[in-house]
C-alpha positions in Angstrom: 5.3 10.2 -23.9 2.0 11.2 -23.1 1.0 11.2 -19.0 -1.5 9.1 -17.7 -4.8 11.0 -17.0 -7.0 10.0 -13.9 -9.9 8.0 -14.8 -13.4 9.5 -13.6 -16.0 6.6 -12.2 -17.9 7.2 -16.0 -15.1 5.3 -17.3 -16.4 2.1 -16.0 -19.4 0.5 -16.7 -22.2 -0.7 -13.7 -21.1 -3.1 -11.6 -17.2 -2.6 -11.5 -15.4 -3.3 -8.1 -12.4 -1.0 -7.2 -9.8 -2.6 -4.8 -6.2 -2.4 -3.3 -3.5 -4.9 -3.3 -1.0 -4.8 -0.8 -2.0 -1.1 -0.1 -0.3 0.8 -3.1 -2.0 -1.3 -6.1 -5.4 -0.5 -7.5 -7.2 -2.9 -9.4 -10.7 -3.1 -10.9 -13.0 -5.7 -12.0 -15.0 -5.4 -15.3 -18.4 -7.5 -15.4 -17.1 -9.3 -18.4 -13.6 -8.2 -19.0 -11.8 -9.7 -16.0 -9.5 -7.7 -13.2 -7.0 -4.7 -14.5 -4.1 -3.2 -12.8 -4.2 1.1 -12.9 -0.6 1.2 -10.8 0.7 4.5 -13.4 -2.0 5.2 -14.4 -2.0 3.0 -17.7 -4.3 -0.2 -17.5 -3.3 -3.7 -17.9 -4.8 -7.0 -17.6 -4.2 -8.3 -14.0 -3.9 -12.1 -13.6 -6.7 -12.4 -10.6 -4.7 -15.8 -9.4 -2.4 -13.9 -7.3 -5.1 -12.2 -5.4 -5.7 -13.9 -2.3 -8.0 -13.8 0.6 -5.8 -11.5 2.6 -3.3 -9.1 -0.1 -6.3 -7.0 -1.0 -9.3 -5.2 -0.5 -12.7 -3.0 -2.0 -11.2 0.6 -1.7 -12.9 2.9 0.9 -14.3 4.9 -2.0 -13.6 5.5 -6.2 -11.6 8.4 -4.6 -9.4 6.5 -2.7 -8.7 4.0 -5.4 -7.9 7.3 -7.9 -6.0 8.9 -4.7 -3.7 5.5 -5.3 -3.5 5.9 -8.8 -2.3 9.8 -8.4 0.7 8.3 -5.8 1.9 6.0 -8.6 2.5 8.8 -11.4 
């Protein structure tokens, strides 16, 4: 099995939003593709319905959100 490289901000298109849920999952919105989940370092659709007002968060930085992606591999 091939391992997961990190993704580099390049990856994502203008206008993508990097956030946290419930500190140890990293999710981003695509303009126009909807949310994905990165947690090991694979993505996958993410079903934005179970984000609520208080389980996430933007990420500090695209580092941080990478720096959660690295802790899930």
């Amino acid at each position: 099995m091939k391992k997961p490289t990190l993704p580099v901000q390049n990856d994502f298109p203008p206008g993508s939003s990097f956030a946290i849920k419930e500190f140890d999952v990293p999710l981003v919105h695509i303009p126009g593709k909807g949310w994905f989940n990165w947690f090991g370092g694979t993505p996958r659709p993410y079903d934005a319905t179970w984000l609520k007002v208080d389980n996430h968060w933007a990420a500090d930085s695209f580092e941080a959100w990478v720096a959660i992606i690295a802790d899930s591999l």
